[in-house]
Structures are given as C-alpha cells and as structure tokens.
N, CA, C and O atoms as a DFTB+ gen file, in Angstrom:
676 C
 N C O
     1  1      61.284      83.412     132.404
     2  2      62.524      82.792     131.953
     3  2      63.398      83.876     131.313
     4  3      63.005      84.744     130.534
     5  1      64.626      83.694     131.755
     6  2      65.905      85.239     130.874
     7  2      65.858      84.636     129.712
     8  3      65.213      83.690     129.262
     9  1      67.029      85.687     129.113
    10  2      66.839      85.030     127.602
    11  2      67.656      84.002     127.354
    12  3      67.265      82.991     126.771
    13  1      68.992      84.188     127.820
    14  2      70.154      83.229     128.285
    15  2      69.449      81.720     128.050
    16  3      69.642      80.956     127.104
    17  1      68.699      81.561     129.041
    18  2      67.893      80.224     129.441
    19  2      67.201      79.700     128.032
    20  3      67.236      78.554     127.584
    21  1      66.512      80.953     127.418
    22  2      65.507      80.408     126.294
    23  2      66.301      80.640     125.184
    24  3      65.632      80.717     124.153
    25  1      67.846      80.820     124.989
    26  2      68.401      80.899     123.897
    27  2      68.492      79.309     123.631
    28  3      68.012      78.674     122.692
    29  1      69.621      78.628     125.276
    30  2      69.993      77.077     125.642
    31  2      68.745      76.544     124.959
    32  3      68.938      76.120     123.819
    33  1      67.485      76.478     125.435
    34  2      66.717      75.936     124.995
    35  2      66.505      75.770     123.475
    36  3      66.429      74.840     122.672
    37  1      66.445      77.179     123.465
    38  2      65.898      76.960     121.722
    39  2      67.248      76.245     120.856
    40  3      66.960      75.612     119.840
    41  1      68.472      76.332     121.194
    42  2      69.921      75.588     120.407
    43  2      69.873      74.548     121.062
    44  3      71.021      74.104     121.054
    45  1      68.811      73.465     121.993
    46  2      68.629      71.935     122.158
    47  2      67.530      71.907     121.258
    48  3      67.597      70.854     120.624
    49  1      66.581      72.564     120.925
    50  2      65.408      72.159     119.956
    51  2      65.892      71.707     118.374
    52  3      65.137      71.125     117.595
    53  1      67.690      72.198     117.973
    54  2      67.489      71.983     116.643
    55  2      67.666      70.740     116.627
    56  3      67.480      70.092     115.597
    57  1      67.950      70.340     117.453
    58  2      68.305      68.742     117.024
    59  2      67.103      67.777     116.788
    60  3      67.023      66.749     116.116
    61  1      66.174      68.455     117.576
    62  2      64.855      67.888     117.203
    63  2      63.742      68.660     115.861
    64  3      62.517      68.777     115.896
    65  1      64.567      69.024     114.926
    66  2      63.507      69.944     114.119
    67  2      63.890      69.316     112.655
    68  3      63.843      69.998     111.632
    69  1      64.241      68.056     112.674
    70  2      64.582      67.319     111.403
    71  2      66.257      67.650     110.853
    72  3      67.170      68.100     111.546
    73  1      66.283      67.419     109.975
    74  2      67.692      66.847     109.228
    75  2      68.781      68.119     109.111
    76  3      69.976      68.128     109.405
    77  1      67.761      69.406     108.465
    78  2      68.532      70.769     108.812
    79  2      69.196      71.492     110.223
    80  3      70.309      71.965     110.457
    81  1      67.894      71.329     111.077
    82  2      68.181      71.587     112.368
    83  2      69.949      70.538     112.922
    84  3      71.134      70.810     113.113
    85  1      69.419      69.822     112.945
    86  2      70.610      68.441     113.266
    87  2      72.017      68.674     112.891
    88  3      73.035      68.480     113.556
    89  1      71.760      69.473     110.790
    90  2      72.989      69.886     110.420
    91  2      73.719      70.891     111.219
    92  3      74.943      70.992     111.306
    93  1      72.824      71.621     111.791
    94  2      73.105      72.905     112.033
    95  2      73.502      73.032     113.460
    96  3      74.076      73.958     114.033
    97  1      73.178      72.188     113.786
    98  2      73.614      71.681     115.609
    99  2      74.758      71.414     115.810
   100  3      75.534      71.810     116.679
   101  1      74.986      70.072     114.219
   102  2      76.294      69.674     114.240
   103  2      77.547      70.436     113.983
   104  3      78.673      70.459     114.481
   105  1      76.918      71.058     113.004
   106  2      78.363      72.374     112.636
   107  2      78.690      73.572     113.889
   108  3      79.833      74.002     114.048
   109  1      77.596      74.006     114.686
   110  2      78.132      74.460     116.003
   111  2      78.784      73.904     117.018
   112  3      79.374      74.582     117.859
   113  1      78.738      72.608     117.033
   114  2      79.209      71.840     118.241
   115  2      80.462      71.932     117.344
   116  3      81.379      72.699     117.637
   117  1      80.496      71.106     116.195
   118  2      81.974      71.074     115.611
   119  2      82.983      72.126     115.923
   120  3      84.064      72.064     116.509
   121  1      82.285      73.179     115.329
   122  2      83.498      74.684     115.355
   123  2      83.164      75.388     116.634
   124  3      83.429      76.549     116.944
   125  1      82.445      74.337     117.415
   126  2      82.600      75.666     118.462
   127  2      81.652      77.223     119.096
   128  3      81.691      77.896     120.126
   129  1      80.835      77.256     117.762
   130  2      80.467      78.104     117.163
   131  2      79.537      78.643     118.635
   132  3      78.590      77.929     118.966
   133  1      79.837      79.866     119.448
   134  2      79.015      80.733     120.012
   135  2      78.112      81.398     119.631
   136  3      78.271      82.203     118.712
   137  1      76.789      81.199     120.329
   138  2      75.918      81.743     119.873
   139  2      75.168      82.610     120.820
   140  3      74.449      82.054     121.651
   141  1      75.290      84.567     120.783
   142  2      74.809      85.076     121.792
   143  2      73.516      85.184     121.378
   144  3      72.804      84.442     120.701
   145  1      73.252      86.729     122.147
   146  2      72.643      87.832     122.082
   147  2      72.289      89.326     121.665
   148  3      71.818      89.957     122.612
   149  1      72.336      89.635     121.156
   150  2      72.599      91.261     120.795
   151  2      71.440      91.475     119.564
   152  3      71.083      90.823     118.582
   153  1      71.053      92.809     120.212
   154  2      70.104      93.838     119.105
   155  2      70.488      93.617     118.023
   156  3      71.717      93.690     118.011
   157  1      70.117      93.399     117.160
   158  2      70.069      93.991     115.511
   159  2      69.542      94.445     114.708
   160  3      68.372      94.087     114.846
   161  1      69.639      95.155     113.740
   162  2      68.658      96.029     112.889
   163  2      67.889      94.569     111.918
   164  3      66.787      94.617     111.371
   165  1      68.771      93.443     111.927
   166  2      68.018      92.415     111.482
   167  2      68.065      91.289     112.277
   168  3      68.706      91.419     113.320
   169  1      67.347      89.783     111.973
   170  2      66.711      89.487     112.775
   171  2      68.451      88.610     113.658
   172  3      68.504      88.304     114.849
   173  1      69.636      88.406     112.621
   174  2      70.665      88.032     113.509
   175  2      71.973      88.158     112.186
   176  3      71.777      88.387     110.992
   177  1      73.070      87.963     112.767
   178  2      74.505      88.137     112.461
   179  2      75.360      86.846     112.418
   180  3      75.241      85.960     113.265
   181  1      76.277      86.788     111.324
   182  2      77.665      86.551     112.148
   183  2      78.818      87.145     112.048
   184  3      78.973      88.095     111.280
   185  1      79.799      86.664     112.819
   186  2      80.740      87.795     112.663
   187  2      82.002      87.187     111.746
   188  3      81.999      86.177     111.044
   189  1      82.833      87.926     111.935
   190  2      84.217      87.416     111.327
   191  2      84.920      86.885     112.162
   192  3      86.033      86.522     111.781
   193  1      84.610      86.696     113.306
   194  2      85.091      85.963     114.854
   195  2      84.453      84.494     114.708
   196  3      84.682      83.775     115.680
   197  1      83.598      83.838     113.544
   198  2      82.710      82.850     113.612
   199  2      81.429      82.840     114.720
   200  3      80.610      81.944     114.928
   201  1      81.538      83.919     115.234
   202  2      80.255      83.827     115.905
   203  2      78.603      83.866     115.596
   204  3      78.430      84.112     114.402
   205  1      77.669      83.741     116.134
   206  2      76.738      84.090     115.609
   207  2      75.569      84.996     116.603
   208  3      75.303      84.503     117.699
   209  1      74.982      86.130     116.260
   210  2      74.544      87.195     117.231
   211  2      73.072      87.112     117.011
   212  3      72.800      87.339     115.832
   213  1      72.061      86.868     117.735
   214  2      70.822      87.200     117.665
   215  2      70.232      88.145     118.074
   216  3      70.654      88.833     119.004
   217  1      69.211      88.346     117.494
   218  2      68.418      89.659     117.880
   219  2      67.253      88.806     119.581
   220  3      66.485      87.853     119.714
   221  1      67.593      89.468     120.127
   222  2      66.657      89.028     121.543
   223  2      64.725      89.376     121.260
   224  3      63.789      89.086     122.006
   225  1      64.717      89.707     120.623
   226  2      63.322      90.137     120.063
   227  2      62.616      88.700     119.535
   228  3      61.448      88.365     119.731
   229  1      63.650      87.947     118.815
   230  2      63.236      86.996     117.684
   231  2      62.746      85.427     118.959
   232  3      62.359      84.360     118.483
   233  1      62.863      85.613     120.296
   234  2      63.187      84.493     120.912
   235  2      61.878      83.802     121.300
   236  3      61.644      82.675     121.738
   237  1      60.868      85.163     120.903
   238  2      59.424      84.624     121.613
   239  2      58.732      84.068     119.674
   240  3      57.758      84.167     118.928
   241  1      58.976      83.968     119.691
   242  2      58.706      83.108     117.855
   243  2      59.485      81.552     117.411
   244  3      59.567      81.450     116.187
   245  1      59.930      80.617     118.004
   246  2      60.864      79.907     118.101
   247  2      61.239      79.256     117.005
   248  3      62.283      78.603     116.997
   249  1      60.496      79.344     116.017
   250  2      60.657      78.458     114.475
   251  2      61.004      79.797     113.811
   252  3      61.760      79.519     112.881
   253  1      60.807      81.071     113.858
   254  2      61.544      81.507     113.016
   255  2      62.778      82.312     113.692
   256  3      63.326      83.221     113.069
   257  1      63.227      81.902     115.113
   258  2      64.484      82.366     115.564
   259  2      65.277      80.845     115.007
   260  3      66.471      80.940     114.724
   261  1      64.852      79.990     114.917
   262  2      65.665      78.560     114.446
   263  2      65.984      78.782     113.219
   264  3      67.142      78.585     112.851
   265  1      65.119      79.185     112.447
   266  2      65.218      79.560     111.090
   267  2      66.300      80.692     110.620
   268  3      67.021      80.778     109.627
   269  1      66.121      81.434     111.644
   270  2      67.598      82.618     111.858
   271  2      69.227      82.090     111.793
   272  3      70.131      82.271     110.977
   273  1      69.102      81.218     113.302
   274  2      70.063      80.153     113.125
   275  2      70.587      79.480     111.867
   276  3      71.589      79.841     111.250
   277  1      69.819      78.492     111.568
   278  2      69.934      77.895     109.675
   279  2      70.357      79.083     109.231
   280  3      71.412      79.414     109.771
   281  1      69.975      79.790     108.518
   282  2      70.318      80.580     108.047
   283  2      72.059      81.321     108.358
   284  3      72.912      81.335     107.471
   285  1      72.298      81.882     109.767
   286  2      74.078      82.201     109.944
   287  2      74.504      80.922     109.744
   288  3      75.331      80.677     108.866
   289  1      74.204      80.366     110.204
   290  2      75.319      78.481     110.149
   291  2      75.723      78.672     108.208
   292  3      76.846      78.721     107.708
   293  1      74.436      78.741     107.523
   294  2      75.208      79.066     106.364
   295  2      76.168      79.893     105.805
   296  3      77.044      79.424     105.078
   297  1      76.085      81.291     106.113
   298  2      77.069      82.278     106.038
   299  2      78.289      81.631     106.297
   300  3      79.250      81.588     105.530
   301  1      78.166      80.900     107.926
   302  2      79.351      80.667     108.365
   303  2      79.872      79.656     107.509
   304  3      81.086      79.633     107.311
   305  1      78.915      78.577     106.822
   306  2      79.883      77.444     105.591
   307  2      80.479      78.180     104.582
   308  3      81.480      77.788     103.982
   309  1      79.929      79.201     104.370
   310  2      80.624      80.094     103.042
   311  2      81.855      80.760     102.979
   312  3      82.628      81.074     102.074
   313  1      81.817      80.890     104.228
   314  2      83.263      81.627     104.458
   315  2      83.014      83.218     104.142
   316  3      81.875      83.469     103.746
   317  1      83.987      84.417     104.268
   318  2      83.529      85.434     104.282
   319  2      83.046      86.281     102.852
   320  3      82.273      87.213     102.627
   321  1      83.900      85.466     102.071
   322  2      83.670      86.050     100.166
   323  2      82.120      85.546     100.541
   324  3      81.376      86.445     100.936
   325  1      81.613      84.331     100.465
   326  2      80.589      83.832     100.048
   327  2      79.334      84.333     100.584
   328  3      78.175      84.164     100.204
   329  1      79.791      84.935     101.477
   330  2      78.315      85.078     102.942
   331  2      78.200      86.492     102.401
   332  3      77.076      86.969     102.248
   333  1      79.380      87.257     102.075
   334  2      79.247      89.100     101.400
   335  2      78.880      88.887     100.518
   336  3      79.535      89.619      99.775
   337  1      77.810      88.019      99.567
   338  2      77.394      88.377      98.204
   339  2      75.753      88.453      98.348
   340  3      74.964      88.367      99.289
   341  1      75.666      88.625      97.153
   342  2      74.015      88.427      96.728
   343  2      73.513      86.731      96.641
   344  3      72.479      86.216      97.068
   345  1      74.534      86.191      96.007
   346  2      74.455      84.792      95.506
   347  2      74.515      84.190      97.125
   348  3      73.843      83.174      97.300
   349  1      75.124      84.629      98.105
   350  2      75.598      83.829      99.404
   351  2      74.464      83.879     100.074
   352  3      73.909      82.895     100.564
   353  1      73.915      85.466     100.148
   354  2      72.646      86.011     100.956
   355  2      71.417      85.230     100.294
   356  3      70.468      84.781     100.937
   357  1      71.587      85.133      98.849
   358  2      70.104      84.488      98.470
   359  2      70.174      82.786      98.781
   360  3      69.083      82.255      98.991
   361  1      71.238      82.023      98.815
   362  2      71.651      80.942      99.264
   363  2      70.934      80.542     100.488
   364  3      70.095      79.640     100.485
   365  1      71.313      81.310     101.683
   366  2      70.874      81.290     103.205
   367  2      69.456      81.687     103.280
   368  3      68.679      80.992     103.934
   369  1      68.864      83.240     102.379
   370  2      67.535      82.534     103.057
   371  2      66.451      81.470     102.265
   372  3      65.385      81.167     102.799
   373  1      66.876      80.914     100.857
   374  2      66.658      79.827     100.541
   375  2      66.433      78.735     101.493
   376  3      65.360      78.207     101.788
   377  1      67.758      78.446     101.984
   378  2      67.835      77.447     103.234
   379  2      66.753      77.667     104.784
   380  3      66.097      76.790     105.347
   381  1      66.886      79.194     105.172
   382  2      66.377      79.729     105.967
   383  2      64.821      79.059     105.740
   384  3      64.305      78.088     106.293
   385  1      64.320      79.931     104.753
   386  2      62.863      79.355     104.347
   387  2      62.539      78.234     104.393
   388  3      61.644      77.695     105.044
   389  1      63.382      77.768     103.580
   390  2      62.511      75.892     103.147
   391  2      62.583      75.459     104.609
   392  3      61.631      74.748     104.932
   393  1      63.688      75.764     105.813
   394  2      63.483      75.284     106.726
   395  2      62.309      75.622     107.419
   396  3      61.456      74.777     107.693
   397  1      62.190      77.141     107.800
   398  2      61.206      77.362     108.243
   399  2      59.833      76.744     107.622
   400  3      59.087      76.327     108.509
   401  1      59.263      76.570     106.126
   402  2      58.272      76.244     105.779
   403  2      58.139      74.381     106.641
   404  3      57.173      73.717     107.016
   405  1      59.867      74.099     106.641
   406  2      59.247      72.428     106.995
   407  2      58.734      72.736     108.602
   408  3      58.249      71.810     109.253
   409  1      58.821      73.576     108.965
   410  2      58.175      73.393     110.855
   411  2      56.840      74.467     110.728
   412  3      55.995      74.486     111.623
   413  1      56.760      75.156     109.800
   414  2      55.836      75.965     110.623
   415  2      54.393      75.655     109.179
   416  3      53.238      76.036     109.367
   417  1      54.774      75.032     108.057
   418  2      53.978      74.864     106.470
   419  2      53.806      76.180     105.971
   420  3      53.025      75.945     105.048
   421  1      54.014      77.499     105.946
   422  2      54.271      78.632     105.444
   423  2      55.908      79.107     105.510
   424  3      56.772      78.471     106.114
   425  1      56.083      80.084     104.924
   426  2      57.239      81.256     104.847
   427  2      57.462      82.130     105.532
   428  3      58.588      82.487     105.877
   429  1      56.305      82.686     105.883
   430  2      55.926      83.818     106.365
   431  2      54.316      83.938     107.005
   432  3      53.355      83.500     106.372
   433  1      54.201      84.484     108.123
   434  2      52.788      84.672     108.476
   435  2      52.352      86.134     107.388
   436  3      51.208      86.269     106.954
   437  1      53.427      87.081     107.093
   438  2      53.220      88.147     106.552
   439  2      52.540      87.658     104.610
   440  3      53.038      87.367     103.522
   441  1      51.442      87.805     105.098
   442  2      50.667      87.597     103.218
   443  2      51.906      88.861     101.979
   444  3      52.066      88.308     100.890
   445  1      52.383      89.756     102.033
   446  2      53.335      90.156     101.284
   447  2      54.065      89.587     101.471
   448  3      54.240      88.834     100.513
   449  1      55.038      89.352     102.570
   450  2      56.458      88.567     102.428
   451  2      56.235      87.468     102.079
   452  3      57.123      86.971     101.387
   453  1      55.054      86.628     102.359
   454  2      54.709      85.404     101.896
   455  2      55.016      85.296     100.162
   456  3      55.697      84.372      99.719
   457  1      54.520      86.186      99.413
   458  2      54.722      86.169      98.036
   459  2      55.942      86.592      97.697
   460  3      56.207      86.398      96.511
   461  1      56.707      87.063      98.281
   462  2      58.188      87.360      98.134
   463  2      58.733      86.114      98.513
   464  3      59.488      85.650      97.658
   465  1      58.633      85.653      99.195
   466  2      59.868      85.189      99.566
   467  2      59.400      83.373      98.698
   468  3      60.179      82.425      98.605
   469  1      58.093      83.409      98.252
   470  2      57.795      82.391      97.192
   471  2      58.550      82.475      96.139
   472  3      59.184      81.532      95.665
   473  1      58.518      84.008      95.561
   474  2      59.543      84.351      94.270
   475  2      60.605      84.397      94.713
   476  3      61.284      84.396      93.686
   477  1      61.464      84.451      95.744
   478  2      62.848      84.004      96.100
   479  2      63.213      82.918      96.254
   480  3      64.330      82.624      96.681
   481  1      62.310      82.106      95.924
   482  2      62.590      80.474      96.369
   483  2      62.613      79.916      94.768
   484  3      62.980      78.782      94.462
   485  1      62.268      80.675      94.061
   486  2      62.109      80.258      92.742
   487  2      63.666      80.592      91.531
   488  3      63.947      80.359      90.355
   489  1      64.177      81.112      92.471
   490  2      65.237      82.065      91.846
   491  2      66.277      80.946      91.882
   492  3      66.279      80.042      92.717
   493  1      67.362      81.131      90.664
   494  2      68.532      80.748      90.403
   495  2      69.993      81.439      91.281
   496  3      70.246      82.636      91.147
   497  1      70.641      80.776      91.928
   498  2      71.978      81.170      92.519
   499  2      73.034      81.225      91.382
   500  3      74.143      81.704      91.620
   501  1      72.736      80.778      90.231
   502  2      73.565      80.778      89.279
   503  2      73.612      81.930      87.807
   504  3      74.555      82.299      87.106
   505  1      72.347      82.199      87.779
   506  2      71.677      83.417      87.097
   507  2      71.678      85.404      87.382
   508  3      70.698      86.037      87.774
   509  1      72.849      85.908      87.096
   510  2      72.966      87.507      86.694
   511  2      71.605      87.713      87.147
   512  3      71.523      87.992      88.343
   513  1      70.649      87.656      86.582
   514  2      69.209      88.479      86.301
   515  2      68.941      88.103      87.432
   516  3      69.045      88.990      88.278
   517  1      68.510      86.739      87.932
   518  2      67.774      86.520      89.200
   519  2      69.070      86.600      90.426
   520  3      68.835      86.030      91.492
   521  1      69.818      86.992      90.330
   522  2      70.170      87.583      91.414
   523  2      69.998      88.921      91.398
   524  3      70.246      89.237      92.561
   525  1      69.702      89.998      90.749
   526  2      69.384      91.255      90.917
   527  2      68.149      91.282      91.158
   528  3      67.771      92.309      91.723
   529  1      67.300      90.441      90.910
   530  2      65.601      90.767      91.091
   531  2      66.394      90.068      92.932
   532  3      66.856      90.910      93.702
   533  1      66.407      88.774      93.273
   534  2      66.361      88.458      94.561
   535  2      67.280      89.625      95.303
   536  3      67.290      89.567      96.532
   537  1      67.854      90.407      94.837
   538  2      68.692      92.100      95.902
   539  2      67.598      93.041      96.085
   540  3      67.557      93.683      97.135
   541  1      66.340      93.268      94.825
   542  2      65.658      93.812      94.875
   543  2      64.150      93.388      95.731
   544  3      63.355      94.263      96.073
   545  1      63.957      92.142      95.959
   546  2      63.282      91.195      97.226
   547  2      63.559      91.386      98.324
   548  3      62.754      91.699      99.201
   549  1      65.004      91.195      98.494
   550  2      65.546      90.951      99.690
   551  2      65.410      92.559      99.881
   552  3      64.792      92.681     100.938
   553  1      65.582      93.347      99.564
   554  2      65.562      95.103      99.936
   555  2      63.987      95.296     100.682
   556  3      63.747      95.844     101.758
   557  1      62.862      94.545      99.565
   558  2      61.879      95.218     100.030
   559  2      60.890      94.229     101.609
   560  3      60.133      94.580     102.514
   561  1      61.311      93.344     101.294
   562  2      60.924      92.426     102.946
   563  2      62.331      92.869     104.612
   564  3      62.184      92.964     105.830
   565  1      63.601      93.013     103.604
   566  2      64.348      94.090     104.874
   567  2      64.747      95.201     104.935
   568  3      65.820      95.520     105.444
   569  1      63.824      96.068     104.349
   570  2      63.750      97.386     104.670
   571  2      64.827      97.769     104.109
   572  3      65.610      97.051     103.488
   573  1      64.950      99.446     104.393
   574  2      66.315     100.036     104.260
   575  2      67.603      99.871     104.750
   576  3      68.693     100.154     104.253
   577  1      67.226      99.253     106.045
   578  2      68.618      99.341     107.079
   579  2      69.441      97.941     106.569
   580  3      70.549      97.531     106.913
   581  1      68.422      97.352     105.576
   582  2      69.329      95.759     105.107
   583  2      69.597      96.016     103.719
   584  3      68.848      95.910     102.748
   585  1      70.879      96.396     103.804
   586  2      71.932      96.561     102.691
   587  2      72.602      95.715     101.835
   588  3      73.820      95.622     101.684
   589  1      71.451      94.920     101.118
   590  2      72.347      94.124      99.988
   591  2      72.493      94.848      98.717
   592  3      73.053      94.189      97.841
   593  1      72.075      96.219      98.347
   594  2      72.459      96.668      97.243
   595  2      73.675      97.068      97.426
   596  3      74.178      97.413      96.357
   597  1      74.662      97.218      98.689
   598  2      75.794      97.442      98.743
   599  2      76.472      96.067      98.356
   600  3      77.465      96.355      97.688
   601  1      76.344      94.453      98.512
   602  2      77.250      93.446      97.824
   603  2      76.674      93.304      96.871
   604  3      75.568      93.600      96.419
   605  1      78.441      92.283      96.264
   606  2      78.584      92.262      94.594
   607  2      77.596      91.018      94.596
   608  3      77.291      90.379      95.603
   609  1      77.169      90.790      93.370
   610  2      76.025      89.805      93.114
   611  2      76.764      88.704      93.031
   612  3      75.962      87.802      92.789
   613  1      78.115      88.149      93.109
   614  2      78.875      86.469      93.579
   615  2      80.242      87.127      94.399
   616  3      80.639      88.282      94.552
   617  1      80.581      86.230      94.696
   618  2      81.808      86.315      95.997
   619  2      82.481      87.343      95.197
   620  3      82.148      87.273      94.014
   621  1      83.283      88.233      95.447
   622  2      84.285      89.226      95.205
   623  2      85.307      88.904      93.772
   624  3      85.546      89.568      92.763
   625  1      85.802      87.398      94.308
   626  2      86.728      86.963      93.138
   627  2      85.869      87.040      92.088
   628  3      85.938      87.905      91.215
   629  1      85.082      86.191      92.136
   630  2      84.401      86.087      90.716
   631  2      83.664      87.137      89.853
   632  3      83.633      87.331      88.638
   633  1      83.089      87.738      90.895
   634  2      82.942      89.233      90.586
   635  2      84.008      89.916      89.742
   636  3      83.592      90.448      88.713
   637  1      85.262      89.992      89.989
   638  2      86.310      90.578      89.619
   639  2      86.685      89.609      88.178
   640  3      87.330      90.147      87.278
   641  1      86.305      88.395      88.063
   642  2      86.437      88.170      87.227
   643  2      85.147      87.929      85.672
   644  3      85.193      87.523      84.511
   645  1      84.583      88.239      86.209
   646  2      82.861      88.573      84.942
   647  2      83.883      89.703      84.791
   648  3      84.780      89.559      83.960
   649  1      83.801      91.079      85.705
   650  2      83.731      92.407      84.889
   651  2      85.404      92.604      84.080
   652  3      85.633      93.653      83.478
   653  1      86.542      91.427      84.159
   654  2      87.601      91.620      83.364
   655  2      87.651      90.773      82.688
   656  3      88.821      90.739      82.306
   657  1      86.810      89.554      81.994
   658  2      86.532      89.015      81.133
   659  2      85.671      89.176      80.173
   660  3      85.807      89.390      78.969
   661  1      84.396      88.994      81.129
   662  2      83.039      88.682      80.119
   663  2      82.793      90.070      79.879
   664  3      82.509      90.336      78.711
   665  1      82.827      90.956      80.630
   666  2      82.479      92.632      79.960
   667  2      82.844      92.862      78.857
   668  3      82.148      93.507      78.073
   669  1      84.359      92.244      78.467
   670  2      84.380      92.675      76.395
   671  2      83.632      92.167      75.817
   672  3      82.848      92.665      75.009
   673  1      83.759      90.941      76.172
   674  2      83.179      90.446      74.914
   675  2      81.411      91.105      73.961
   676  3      81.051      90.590      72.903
C-alpha cells in the first residue's frame, strides 16, 4: 500500500477513535485543513498556510501517527502566537498524550519517555516554573533538532507583557 492510500486511511480512522479523534476530523473537514506528507526532523508540522505535514516514517505506528494529528489540529486552534509558545507546545502534547494513552493505555512504549511525558502531564499551562521544567522535557524526549528553548514560555503578547509589567515590581 503507498503512503497516499495509508495516510486516507489513517484520517477515516479518527472518526472512529472516540470523542478527540471525531474533534479532530471535524475541525479538518471544517477548515479544509490538508493533510500531506513530508520528512521531518519531528514526528509532524503545521504550517502558516493551515496545513498540516507528516513525517512518512510515523505511518506504520497508527495510534501514534493519530496522536500526531491531535496534536497539529491543536496548534492549528491556537492560531500562530499560541502554537509558537511553550504554554501552546505543552498544551498539544498534553492533548497529544491523553489521546494517545486513551487508544493505546500507555504514553509511550519508550520506559524513559514514558516517565517524562507522565511529568508533563502533571504540569500547569498556567505556571512560569512548570513551563520551564516542561521546555526542559520537551528538549530531552525531542532531541536537539526540537527547538523549544528558542519560544517564549506564553504567546508573544503576553510575554511582552510579564517582562514590562511584572519585572518591576
């Protein structure tokens, strides 16, 4: 089977993978939302075109290429401030996970990432501190080539507004 074929397939399975999957079906059909193919240094993308890019590698694993999916569909609700942060990134694979744990009953087959990504599930989206420990998680389950120590730890605006407020005080 190409991949083409087993992409179709796997974007008819979300509808059958419970309430997330379904969401996530629905918001592509809504906007439209294309969903290719393409290499990535991680496991998928989206763009600023609303698209969403997978890694062709991820296709023979099917609960955690779905889980990939969940995961951009969120970026894409965030809009582009939201999806460039720490707070946006720890958001999605929150979502990512819990989905994946509801189809597959783990996180991870990986016993380290397994305990990571337990302590990322534990973390606050609203909390300074635990968003720097979840940049420092997210670094060590995606390697070097996954660059969240380059975004600000909340969307840009708000960012801009902690360091010209709350910094005096």
């Amino acid at each position: 089977m190409d991949d083409v074929s087993s992409l179709d397939k796997l974007l008819a399975r979300l509808d059958e993978t419970g309430p997330e999957g379904r969401a996530a079906r629905d918001f592509l059909r809504a906007r439209r939302v294309r969903v290719g193919l393409r290499p990535q240094p991680t496991g998928a993308r989206w763009t600023v075109f609303g698209h969403i890019e997978l890694d062709p590698s991820n296709l023979a694993d099917e609960a955690y290429a779905l889980s990939l999916i969940v995961h951009e569909v969120r970026h894409l609700k965030q809009g582009i401030l939201g999806a460039l942060s720490v707070r946006g990134e720890l958001e999605a694979w929150q979502e990512q996970f819990a989905y994946l744990k509801s189809l597959t009953g783990r996180y991870s087959s990986n016993q380290r990432h397994q305990a990571i990504i337990e302590e990322l599930m534990s973390l606050s989206l609203d909390d300074r501190s635990d968003l720097q420990r979840a940049r420092q998680l997210m670094q060590e389950v995606g390697g070097k080539k996954y660059r969240i120590d380059l975004l600000p730890l909340y969307p840009l605006g708000q960012e801009i507004w902690f360091w010209t407020t709350k910094r005096r005080l």
